[in-house]
Backbone as CSV, one residue per row, in Angstrom:
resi,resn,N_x,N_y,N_z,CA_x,CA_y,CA_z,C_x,C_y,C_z
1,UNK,138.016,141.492,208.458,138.819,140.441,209.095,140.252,140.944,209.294
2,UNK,140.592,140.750,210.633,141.847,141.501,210.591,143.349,140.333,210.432
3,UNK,144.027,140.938,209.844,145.512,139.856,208.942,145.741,139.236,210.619
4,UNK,145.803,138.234,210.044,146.763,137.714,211.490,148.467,136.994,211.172
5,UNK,148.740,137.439,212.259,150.590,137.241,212.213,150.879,136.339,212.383
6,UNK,151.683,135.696,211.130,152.603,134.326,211.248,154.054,134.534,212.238
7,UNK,154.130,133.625,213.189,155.947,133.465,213.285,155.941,132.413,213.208
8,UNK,156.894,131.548,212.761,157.566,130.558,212.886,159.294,130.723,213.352
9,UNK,159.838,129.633,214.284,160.909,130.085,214.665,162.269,129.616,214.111
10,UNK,161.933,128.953,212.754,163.214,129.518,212.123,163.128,130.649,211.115
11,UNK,162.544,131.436,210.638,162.304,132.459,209.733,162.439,133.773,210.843
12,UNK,164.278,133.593,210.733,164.678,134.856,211.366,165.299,135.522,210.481
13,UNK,164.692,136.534,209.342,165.083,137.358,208.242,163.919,138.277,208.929
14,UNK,163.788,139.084,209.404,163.039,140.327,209.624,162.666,140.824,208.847
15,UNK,163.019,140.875,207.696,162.500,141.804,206.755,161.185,140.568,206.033
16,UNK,161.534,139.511,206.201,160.604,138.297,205.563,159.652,138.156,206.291
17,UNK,159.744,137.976,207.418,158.710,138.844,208.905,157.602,139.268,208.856
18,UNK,158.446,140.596,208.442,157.832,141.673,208.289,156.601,142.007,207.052
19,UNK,157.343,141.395,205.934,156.671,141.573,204.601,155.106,140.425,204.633
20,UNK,155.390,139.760,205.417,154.172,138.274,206.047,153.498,139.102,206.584
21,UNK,154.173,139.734,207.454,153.071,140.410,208.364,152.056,141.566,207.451
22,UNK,152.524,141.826,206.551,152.168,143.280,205.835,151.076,142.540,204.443
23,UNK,151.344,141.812,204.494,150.150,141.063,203.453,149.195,140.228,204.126
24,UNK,148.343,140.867,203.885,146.641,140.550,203.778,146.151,138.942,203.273
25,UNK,146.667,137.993,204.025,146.299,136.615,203.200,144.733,136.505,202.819
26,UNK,144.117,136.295,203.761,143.064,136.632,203.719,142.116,137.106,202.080
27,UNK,142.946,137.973,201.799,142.387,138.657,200.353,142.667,138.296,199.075
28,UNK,143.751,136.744,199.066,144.362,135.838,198.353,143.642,134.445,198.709
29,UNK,142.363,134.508,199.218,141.803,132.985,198.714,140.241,133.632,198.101
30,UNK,139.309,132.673,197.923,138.442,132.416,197.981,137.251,132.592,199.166
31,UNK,136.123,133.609,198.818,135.549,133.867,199.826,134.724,132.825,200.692
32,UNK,134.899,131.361,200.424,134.068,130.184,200.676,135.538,129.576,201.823
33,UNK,136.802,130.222,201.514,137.810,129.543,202.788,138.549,130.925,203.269
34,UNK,138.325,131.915,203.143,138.201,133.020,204.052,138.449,132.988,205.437
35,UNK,137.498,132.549,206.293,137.958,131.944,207.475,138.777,131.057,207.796
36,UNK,139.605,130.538,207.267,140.705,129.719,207.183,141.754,130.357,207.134
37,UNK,142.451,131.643,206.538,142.965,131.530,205.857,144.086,132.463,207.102
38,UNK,143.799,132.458,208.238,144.749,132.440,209.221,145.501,131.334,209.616
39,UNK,145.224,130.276,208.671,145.891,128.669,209.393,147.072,128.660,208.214
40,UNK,148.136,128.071,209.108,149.528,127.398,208.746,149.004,126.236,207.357
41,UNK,148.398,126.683,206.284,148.252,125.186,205.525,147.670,125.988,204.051
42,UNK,147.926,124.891,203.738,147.632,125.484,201.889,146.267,125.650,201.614
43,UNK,145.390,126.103,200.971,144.146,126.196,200.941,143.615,126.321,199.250
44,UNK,142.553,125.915,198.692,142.117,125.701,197.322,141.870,126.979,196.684
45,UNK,142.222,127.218,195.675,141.932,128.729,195.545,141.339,128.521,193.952
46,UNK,140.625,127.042,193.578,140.272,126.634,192.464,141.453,126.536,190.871
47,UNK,140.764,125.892,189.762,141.239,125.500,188.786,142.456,124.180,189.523
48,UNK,142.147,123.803,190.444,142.687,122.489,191.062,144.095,123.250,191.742
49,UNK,144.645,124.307,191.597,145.553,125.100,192.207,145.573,125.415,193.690
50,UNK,146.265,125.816,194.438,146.153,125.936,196.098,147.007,127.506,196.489
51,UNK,147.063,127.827,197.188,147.963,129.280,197.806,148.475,127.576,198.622
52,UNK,150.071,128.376,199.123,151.184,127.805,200.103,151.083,128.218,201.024
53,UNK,151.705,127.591,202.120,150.949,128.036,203.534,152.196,128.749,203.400
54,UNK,151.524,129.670,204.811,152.269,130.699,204.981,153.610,130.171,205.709
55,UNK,154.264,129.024,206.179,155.468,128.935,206.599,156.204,128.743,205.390
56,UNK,155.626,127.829,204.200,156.935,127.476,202.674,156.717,129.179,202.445
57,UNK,155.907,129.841,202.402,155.972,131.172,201.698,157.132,131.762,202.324
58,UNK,157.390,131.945,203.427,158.269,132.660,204.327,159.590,131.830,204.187
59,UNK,159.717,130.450,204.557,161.043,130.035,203.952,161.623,129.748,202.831
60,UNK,161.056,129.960,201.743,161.812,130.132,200.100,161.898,131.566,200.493
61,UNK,160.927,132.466,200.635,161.736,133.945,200.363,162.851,134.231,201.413
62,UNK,163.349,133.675,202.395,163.995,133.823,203.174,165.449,132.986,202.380
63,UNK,165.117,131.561,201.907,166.239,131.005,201.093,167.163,131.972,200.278
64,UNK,165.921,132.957,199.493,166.313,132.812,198.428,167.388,134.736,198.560
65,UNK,167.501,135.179,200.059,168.708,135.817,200.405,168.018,137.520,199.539
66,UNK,167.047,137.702,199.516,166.062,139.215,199.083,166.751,140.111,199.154
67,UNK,167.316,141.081,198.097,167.596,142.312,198.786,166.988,143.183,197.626
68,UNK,166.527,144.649,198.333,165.260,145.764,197.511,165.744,145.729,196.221
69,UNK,167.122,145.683,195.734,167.433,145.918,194.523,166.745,144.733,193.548
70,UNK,166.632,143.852,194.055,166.875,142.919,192.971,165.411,142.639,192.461
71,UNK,165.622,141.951,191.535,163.969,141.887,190.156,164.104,140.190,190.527
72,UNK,162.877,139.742,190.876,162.644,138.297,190.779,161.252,138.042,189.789
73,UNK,161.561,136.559,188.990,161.049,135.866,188.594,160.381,135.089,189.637
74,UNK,158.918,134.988,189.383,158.229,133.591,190.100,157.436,132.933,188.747
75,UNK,157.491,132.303,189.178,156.742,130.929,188.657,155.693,130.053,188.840
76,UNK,154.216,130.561,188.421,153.435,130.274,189.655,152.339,131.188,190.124
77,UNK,151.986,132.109,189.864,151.578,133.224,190.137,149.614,132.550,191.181
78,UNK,149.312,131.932,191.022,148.462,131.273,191.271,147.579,132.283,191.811
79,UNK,146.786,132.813,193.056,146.250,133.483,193.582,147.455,135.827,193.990
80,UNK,147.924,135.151,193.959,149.096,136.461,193.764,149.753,136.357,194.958
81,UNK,149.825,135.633,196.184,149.742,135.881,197.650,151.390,135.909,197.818
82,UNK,152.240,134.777,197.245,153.766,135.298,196.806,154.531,136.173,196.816
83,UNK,153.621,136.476,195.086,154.251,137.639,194.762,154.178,139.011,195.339
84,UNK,153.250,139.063,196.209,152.658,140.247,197.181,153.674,140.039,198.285
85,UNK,154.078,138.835,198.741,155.188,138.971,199.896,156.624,139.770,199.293
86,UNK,156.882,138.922,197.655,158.085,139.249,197.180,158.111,140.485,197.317
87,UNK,156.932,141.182,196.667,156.535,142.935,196.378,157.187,143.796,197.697
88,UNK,157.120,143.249,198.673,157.304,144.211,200.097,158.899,144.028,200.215
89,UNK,159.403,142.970,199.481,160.874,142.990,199.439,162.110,143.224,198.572
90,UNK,161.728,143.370,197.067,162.373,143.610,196.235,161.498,145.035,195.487
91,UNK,162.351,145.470,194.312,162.296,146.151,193.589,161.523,145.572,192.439
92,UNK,161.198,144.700,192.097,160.321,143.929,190.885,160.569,142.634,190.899
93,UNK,158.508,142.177,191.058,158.543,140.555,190.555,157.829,140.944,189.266
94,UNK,158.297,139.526,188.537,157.679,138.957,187.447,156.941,138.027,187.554
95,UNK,155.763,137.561,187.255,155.285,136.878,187.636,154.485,136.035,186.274
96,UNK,154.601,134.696,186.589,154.125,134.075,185.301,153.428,132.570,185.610
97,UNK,151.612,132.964,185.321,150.823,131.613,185.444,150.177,131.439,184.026
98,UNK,150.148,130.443,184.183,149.678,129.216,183.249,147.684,129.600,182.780
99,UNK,147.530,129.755,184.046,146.139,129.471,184.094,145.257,131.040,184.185
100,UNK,144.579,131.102,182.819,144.358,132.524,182.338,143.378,133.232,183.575
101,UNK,142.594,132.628,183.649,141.802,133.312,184.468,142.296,133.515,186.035
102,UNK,143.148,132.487,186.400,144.139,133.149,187.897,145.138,133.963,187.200
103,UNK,145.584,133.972,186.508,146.572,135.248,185.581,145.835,136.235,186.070
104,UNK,144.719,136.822,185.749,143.872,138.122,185.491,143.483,138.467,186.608
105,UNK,143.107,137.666,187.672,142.035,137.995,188.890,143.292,138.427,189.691
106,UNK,144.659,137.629,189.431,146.088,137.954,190.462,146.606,139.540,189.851
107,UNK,146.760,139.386,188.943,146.607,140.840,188.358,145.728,141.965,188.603
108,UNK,144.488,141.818,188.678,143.481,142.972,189.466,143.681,142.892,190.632
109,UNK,143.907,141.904,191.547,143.967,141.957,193.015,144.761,142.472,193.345
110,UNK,146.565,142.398,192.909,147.618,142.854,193.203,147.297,144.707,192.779
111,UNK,146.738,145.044,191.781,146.863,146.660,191.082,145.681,147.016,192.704
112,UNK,144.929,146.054,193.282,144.217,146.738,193.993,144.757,146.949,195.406
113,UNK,145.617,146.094,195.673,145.999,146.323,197.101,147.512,147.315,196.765
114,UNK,147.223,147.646,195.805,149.015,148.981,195.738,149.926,148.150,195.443
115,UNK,150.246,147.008,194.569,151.411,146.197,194.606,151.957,146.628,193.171
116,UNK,151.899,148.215,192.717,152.994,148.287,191.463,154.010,147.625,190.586
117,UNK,154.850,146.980,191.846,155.853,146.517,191.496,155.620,145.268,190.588
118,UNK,154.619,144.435,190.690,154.263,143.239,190.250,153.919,143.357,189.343
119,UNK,154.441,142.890,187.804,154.050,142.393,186.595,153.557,140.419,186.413
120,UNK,152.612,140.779,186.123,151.943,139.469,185.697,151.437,139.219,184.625
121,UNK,152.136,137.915,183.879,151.791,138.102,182.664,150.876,136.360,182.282
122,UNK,149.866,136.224,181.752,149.639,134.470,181.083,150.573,133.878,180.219
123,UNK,151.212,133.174,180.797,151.845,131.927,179.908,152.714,130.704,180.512
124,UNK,153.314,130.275,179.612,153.880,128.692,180.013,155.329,129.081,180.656
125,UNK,155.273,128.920,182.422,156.576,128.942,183.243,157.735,128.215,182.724
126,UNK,157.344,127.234,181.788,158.826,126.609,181.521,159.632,127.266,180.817
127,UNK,159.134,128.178,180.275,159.833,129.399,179.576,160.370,130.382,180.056
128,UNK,159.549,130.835,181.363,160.281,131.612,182.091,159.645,132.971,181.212
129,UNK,160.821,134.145,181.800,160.246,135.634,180.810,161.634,135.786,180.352
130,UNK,161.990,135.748,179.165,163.063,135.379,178.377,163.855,137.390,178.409
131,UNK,162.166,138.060,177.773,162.445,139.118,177.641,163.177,139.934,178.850
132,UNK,162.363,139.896,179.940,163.008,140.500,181.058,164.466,139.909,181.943
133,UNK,164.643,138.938,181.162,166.063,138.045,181.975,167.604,139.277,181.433
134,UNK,168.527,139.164,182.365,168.524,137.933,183.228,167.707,138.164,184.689
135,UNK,167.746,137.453,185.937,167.029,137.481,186.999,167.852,137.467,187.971
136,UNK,168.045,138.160,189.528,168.313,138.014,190.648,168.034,136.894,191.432
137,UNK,166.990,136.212,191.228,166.216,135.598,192.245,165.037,135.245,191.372
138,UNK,164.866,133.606,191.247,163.668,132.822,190.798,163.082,132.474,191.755
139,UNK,161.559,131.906,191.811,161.288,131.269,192.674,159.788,130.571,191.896
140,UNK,159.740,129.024,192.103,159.068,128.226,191.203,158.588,127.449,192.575
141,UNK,156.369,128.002,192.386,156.020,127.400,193.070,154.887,125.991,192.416
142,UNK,155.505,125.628,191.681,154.679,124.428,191.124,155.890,123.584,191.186
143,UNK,155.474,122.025,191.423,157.091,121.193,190.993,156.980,120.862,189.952
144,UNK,158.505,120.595,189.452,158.987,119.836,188.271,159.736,118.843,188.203
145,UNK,159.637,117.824,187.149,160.298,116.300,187.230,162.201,116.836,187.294
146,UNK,162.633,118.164,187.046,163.546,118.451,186.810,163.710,119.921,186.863
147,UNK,164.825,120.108,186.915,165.005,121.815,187.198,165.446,122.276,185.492
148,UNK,164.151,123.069,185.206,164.399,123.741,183.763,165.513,124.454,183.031
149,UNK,166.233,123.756,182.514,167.504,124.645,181.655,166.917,126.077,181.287
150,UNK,165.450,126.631,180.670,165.512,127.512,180.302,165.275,128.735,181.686
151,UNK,164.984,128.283,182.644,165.105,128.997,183.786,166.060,129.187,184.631
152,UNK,167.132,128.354,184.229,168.197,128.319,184.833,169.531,129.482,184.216
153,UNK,168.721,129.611,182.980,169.752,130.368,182.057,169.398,131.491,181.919
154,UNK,167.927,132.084,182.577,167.674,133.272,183.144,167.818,134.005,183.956
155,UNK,169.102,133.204,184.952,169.308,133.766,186.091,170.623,133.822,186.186
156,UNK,170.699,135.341,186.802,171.943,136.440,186.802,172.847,135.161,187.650
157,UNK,174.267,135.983,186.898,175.238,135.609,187.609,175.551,135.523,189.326
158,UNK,175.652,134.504,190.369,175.591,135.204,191.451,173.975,135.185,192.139
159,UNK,173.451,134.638,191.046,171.595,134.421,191.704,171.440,132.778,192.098
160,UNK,170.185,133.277,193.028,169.784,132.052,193.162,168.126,131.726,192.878
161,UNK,167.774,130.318,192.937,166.215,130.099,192.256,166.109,128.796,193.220
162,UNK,165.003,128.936,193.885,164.295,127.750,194.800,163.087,127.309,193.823
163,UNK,162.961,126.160,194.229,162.381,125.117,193.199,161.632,123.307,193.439
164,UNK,160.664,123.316,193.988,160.347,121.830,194.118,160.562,120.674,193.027
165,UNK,161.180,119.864,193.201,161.686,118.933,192.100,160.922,117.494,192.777
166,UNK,160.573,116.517,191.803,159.581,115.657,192.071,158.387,115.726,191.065
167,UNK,158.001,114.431,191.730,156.852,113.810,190.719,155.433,114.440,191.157
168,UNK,154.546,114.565,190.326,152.919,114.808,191.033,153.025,113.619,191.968
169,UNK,151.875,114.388,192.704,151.357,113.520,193.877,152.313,112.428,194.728
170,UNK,153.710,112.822,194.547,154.244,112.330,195.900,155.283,113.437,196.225
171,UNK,156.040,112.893,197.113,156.971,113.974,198.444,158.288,114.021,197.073
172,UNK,158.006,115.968,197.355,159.311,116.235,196.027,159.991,117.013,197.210
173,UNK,161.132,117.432,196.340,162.217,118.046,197.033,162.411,119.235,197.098
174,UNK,162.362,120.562,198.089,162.619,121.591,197.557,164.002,121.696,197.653
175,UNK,164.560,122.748,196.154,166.080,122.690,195.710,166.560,124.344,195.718
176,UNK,167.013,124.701,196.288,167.607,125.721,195.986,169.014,125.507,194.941
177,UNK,169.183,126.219,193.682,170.257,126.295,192.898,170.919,127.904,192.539
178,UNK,172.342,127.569,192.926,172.974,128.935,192.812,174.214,128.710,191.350
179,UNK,173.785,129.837,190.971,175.085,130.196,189.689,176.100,131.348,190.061
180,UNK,177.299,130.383,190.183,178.141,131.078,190.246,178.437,132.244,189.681
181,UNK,179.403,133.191,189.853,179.842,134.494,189.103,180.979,133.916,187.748
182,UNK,180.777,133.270,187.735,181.928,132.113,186.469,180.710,131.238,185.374
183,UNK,179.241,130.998,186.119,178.487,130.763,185.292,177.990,129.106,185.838
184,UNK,178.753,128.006,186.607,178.544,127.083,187.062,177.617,127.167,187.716
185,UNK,176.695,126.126,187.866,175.704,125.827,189.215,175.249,124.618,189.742
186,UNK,175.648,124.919,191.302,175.386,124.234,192.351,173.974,124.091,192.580
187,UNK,173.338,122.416,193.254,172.300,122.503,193.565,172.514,121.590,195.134
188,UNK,171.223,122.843,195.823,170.934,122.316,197.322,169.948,121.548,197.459
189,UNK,169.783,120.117,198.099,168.540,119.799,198.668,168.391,120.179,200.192
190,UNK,166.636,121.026,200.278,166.454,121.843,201.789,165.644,121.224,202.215
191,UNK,164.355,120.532,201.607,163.265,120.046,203.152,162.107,119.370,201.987
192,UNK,162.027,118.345,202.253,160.816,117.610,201.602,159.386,118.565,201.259
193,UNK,159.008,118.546,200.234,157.618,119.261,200.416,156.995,118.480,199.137
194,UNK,155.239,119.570,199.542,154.183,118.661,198.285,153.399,120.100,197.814
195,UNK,154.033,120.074,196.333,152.989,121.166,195.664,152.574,120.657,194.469
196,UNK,151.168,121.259,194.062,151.181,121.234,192.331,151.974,121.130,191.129
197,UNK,151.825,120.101,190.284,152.538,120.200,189.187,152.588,121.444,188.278
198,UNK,153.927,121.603,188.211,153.999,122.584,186.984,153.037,121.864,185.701
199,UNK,152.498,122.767,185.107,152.130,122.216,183.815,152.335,123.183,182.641
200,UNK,151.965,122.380,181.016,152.240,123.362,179.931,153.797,122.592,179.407
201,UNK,153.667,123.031,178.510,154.790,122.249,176.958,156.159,122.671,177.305
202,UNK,157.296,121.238,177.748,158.318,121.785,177.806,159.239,120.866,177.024
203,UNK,160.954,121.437,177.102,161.549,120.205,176.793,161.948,119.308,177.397
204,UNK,162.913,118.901,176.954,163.174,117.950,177.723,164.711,118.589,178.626
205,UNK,165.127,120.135,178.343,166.571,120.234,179.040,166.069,120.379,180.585
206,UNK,167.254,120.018,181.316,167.152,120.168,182.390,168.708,120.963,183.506
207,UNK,168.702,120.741,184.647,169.556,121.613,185.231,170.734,120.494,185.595
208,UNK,171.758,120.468,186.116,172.609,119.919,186.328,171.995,119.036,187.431
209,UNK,172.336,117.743,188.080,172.638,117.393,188.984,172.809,117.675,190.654
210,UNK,172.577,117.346,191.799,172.914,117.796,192.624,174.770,118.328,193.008
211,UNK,174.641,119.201,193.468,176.429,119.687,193.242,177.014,119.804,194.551
């Protein structure tokens, strides 16, 4: 099956483009929606989880301002299809799901299509990867009732982290939040969307306010 090419016409970052164009969606679902998986829309990729269509994929990594140097955190790792875009644009993702058995299969899939760069590890996103912080660039594709203090405090001075905020099962918000080089952070609201709940044991801190 040959990849077919997304444009959409605000995702004018070329290099974000480009990296869409260079991943194989297709090889990030399920062989039962396979034929689908040239369409603009989210698709089931089991354990009640979905891949993002390929336009939110292209506009968070485009938000979130990519450059080769930098090491990103995701959040989310679900089928790997993300972190395989991130891979064509930075120097290292991290990658961290919840759900063991998409942990493992995103992990063999990624070592199989050449994606080095990608570490994937099983465990609870509200934690973030403490060890490898701080971070350039987060990116959290499950929502949360709130933007996580402990993910917020993983990210470099001068970074930014996109983030759906909202309740299950209705219209959450995606947020981009930037930390200043002084340590403050601002938060953006960018465009209504609907993803999966984050899940797994957190506290109760959260991120500041809209700024």
């Amino acid at each position: 099956m040959k990849n077919v090419r997304f444009e959409f016409d605000d995702i004018n970052d070329p290099a974000v483009s480009a990296a869409l164009d260079a991943v194989p969606r297709e090889q990030f679902v399920p062989f039962r929606v396979r034929s689908r998986s040239g369409e603009n829309r989210p698709l089931p990729i089991g354990w009640g989880q979905t891949i993002s269509q390929p336009y939110i994929v292209a506009y968070m990594s485009q938000v979130l301002q990519l450059q080769p140097h930098h090491r990103v955190l995701e959040i989310g790792t679900g089928s790997g299809y993300q972190a395989a875009v991130l891979a064509e644009l930075v120097h290292a993702v991290y990658s961290v799901e919840i759900i063991a058995p998409l942990a493992e299969a995103a992990r063999t899939r990624l070592a199989e299509l050449g994606y080095a760069n990608v570490r994937v590890r099983q465990g609870n996103g509200w934690e973030g990867w403490p060890e490898e912080a701080p971070f350039d660039r987060i990116i959290v594709t499950a929502a949360a009732p709130s933007i996580p203090r402990a993910l917020l405090d993983q990210l470099a001075p001068g970074g930014r982290m996109v983030i759906p905020v909202g309740l299950p099962e209705a219209v959450q918000s995606l947020m981009l939040a930037r930390r200043t080089g002084e340590g403050s952070v601002t938060t953006e609201q960018l465009l209504s969307v609907r993803f999966v709940p984050m899940t797994g044991e957190h506290n109760s801190g959260e991120a500041p306010g809209e700024g």
